[in-house]
N, C-alpha and C positions, 0 to 999 in steps of 0.2 A: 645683242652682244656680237662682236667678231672673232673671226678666227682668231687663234694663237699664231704666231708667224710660223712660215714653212718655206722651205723649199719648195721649186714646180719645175719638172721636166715634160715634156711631149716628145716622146718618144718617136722616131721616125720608122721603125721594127721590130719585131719584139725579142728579137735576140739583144738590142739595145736597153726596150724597156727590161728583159728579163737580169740584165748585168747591173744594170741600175740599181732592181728590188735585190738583188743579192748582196752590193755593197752599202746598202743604208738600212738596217734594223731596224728603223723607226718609220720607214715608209708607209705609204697606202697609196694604195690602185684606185683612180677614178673612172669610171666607165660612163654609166647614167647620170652616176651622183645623188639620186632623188632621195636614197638615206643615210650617204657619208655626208652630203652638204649639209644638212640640218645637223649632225651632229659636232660638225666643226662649228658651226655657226654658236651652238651651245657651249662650245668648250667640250664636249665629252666626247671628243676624240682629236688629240693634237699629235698629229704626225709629223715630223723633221723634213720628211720630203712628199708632193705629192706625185707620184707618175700619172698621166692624162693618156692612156692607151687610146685616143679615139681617133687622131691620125696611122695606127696601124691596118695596114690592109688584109683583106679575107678573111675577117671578123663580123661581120655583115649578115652571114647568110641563114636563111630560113631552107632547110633543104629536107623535103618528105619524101619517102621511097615506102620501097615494100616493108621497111623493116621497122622504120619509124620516120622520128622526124630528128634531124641535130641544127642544132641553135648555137648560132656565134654568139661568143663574148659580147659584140658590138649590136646585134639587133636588138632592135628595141618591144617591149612590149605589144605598141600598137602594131610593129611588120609583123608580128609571129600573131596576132590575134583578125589583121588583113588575110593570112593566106587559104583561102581556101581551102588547100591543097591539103597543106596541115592539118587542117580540122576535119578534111576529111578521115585522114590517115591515124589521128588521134583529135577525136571528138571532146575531150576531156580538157585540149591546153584551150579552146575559145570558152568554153563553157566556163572554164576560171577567170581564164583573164578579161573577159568583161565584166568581172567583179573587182578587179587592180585598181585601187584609186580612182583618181579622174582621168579625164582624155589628154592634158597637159601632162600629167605625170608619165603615162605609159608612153607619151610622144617621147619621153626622154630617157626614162628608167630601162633599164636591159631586163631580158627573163634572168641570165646565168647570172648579171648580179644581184638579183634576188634571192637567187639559191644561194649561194655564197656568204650571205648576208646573213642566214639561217635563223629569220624570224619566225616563230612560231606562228606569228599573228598574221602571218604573210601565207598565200594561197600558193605560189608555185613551188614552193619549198617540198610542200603535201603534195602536190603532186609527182612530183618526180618520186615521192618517195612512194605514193601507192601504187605507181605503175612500176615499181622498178627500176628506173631508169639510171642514168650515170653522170658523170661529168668528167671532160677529160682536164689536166690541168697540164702545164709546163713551169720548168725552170731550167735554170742554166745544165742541172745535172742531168733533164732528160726527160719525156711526158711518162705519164700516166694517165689510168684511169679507175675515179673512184667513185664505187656503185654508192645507189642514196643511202641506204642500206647505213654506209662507212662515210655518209659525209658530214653528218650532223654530231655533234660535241656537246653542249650545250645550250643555255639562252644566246643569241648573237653569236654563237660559235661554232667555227668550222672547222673540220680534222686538217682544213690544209696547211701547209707550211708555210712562214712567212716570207721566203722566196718565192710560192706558186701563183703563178697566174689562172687562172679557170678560162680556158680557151675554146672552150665547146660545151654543151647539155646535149644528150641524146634520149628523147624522149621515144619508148617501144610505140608500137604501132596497135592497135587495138585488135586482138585475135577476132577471127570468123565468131560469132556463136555469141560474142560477149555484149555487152552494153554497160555506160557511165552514165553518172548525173552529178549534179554537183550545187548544192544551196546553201547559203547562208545568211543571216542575222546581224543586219549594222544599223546605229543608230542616224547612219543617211548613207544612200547607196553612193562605197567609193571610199566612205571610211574603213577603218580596221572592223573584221568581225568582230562581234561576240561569241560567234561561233560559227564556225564554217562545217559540211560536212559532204565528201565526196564519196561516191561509189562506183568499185569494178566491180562487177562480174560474171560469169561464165556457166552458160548452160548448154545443155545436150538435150533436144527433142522437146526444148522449152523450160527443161527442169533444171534449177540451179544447180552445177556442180562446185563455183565455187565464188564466196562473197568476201570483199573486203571492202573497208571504211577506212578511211582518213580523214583527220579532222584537224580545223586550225581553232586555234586561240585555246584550246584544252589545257594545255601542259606545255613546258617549259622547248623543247622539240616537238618536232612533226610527227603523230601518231598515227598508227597504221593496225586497225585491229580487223584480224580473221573472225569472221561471226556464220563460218558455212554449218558450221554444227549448233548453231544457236538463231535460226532462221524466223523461230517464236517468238525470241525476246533479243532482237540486236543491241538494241539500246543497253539492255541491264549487262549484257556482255562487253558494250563497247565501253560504259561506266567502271566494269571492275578494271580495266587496263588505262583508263585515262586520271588526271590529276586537277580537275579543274578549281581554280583559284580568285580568293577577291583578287581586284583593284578598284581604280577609281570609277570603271566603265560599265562593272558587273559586278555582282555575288556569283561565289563560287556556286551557288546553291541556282541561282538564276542559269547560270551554263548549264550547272545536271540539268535543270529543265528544257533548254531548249536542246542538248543530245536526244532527248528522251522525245521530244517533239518532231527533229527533224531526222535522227536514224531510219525510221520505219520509214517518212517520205522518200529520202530519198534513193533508199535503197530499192523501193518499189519502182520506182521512175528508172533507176538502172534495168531493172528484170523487164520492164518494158522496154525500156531501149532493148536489148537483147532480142525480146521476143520478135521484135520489128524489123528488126535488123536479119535475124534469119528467118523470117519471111518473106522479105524484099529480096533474099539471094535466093528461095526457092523459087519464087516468080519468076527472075530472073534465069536459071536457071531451067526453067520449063518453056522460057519463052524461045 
């Protein structure tokens, strides 16, 4: 099947692109493409006009500091899971996104429009949301910034506006003391999960002060369950807050089991991380 007919602009700016999505209601934003093109392709998604934002400049960038890492609209998957730096900085964006599709897809697909996309089934969406993190967006009226917390709506759905552009992700930076992990479950590595499941968190003189889990393909959004006072039983904790569901890929009944299988992994492999982590900086430290 092919697209329905549209419109295409390429923007030379994005005060240009952003005047564009203001005056056409029926618009969409192309960045990566890797899951607006399939959907046009199906028909399940016919937009009037497309805007192609990838000739705007300073959209590109993979930037880690002290405080985290922030991700342009326009960098692609495979720069943010090359940078080193990054991973150093937050250990948690390579440990996903080597789980993102194939190497062809992340060559083209952006992190932000992944987030943006707010597929449940989708790995970076969960993370931004277990680490806290933000996105800033623009429109003609003027930026913002909206934490994960306030970005996810629905299935496919995002609180932004159909004027906004999503023009940065800001990914925190991994505290002293903490440690991540991140595993999941697909029926060939690169497909969609059947179940994904990450872990932060944080300890003091090795002893957890505080755990959270995030999980993909659970529920209809990106879940994010605190299990610091259920350290016994994460899994049956992170089960009373999640919603897991048939389809054609799984039984709802198959996902409770693998939460139940891969909670306690990985949240153990985080408290390692952790433990290593501040033992490497007392070494460090003494040396």
């Amino acid at each position: 099947m092919k697209p329905a007919p549209f419109a295409f602009l390429r923007p030379a700016t994005l005060e240009e692109a952003l005047a564009a999505l203001a005056g056409e209601p029926g618009a969409k934003v192309l960045a990566g493409g890797q899951s607006l093109v399939p959907l046009l392709s199906m028909r399940l998604a016919a937009p009037s006009m497309l805007i192609d934002i990838n000739a705007l400049p300073d959209l590109g960038h993979v930037t880690p500091d002290a405080t985290g890492v922030r991700v342009g609209a326009l960098a692609r998957h495979a720069h943010v899971l090359a940078s080193a730096e990054a991973a150093e900085v937050q250990p948690l964006l390579a440990l996903a996104l080597s789980h993102v599709a194939h190497p062809t897809i992340r060559n083209r697909g952006t992190t932000v429009g992944s987030l943006v996309h707010a597929d449940a089934a989708a790995e970076m969406p969960m993370v931004l949301r277990l680490l806290e993190g933000s996105v800033d967006v623009e429109s003609v009226r003027g930026r913002r910034t909206v934490p994960a917390g306030e970005l996810f709506a629905g299935p496919l759905e995002s609180t932004l506006a159909h004027d906004e552009i999503a023009v940065e992700a800001f990914f925190p930076a991994l505290p002293a003391g903490a440690g991540v992990a991140f595993q999941e479950i697909a029926r060939r590595h690169g497909d969609y999960a059947l179940v994904g499941v990450a872990a932060l968190v944080e300890t003091d003189g090795g002893e957890v002060t505080r755990a959270r889990l995030g999980y993909v393909s659970v529920s209809d959004v990106p879940v994010v369950v605190d299990v610091t006072d259920a350290l016994d039983d994460p899994a049956a904790a992170a089960l009373a807050e999640l919603e897991p569901a048939d389809d054609i890929h799984a039984t709802a009944a198959y996902r409770a089991h693998l939460v139940k299988v891969l909670t306690p992994r990985v949240l153990a492999d985080a408290v390692h991380h952790a433990r290593q982590r501040s033992a490497q900086k007392d070494e460090k430290d003494m040396a």
